[in-house]
N, C-alpha and C positions, 0 to 999 in steps of 0.2 A: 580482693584488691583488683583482680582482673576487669570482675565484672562492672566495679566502680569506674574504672578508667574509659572500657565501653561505653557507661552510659556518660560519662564525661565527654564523649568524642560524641557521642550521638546528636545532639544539637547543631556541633560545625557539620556533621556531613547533611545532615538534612538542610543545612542551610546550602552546600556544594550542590546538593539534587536542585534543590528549587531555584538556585544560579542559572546552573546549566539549563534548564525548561525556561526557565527567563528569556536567555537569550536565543534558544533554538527557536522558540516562539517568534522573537522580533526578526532574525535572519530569515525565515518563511516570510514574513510579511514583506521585509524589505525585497528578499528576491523576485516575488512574482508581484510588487510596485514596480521596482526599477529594472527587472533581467538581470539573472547573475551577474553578466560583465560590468554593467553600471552601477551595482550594487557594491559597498563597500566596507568594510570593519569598522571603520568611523559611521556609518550608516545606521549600521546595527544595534552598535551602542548607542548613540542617541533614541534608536527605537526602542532599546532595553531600559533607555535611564541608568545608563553606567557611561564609564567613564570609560574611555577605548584601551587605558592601561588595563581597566581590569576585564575585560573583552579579551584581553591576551593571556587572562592567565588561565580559561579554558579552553579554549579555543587558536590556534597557533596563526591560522587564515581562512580563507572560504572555503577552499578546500577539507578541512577539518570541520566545520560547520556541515558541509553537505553528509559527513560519515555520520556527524553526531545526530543527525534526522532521518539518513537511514537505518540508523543503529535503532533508534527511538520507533521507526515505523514497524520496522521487522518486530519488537518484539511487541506493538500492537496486535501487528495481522497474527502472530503466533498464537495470542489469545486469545482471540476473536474469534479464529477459524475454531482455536480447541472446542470451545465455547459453543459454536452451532453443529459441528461434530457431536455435543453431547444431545440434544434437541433431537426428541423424537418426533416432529415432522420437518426433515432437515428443510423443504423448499420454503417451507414459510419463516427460517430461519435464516435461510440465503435471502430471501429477499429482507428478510429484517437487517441483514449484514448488508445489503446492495444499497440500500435509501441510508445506512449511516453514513458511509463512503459518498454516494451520487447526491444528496440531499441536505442530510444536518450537518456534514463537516464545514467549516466557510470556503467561500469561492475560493478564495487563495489559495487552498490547498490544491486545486484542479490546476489553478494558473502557474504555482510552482515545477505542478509535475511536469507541463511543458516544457520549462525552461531547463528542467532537470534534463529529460529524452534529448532536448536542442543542444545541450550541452555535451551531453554522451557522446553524442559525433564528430566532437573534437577532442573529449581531454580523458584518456583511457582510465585517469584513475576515477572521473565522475562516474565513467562507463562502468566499473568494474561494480561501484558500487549504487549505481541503478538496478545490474543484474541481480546483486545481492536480498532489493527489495521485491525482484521478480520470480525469482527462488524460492525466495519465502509466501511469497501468493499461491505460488504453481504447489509445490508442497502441502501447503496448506488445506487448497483446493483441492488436490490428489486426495490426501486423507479423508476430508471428507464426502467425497464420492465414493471412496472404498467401501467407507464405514456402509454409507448408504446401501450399494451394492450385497453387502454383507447380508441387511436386513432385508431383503427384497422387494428395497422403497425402487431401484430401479434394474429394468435388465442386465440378467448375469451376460450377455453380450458386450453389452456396451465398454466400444476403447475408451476407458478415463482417458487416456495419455489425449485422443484427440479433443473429446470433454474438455479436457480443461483447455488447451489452446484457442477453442471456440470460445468460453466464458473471457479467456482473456482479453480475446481480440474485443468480444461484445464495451467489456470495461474501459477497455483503450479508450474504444471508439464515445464513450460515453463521458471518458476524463477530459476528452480534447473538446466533447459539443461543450460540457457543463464550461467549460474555460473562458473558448469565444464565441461561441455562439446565443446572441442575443436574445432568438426564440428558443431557450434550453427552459424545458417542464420538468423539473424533477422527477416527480409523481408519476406521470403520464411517461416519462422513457423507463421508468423503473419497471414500471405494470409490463410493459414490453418487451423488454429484457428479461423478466420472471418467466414469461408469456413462454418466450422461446425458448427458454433454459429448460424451462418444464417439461414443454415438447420434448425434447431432446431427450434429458434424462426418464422419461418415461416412456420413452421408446415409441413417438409417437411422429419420431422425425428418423430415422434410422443414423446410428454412426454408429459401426459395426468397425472391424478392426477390416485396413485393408487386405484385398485379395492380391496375394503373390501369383505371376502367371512367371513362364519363362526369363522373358525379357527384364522383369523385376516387379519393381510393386505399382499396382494399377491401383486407378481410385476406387 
């Protein structure tokens, strides 16, 4: 009887999944159209093709909307990362994970993340949960340069911790050209970004943990 009732519910929640992706979808698009502030719950739903009553029955405000796409990215990158973690030549599998992100996702996604970081600087709870999708990068990232490390794809020197703060900034730097920058190559910045990451992790750029002298830590 249990399990009849299960699959009786099964249909409503798969329809509740595909709601929610409905409308996380159209809030990304309307965000990096209009900027979060311009951007509105009547917006969305007409971008979803619902009705704004039922826009509220997932969804409370904007603010709710930006957790449900953090929520939703995190446990992208969780995958992803595991994913080229298992890839034995992890570089050609980061750069397979860097062109999905810098290249086939749509523009919008680059132009949201703007508005998302523009955002953080004002409204602590955006902020908290910006950090949350940068947690899960950094993490992510960690692990699989461990894994790496492990097999001796790169030096047992090498500070992951600064590794990955370098990859991050490289991606930053790469989400804000892909956004506004008109001469943004996908391709061509990807190859460059592997380029250097490679260096690095192959020990061919040094970043070695740094030297403690008296006064404290030196570069």
């Amino acid at each position: 009887m249990g399990g009849m009732n299960e699959q009786l519910r099964t249909p409503h929640a798969d329809l509740q999944v595909e709601r929610r992706a409905q409308i996380l979808d159209a809030a990304q698009t309307c965000f990096a159209r209009l900027g979060f502030h311009r951007a509105t719950m009547q917006d969305v739903a007409k971008e979803a093709g619902m009705s704004p009553g039922n826009i509220y029955r997932y969804f409370q405000n904007k603010n709710a909307l930006v957790a449900g796409l953090a929520e939703r990215d995190q446990v992208r990158i969780a995958e992803d990362f595991a994913q080229t973690g298992r890839e034995p030549n992890f570089l050609a599998a980061f750069g397979a994970l860097a062109r999905k992100y810098f290249i086939d996702e749509p523009h919008n996604c680059s132009v949201m993340a703007l508005e998302i970081w523009a955002e953080s600087t004002r409204n602590p709870e955006i902020a908290a949960l910006s950090q949350g999708v940068v947690g899960q990068v950094r993490s992510g990232m960690t692990a699989v340069f461990e894994t790496a490390r492990e097999r001796g794809a790169v030096p047992a020197t090498l500070d992951i911790d600064r590794a990955v703060r370098f990859v991050l900034a490289l991606g930053d730097g790469l989400m804000k050209r892909r956004a506004i920058d008109a001469d943004f190559v996908g391709e061509r910045e990807v190859e460059t970004m592997i380029a250097v990451v490679g260096a690095v992790l192959e020990g061919r750029v040094p970043l070695t943990p740094p030297k403690v002298c008296k006064e404290g830590i030196s570069a």
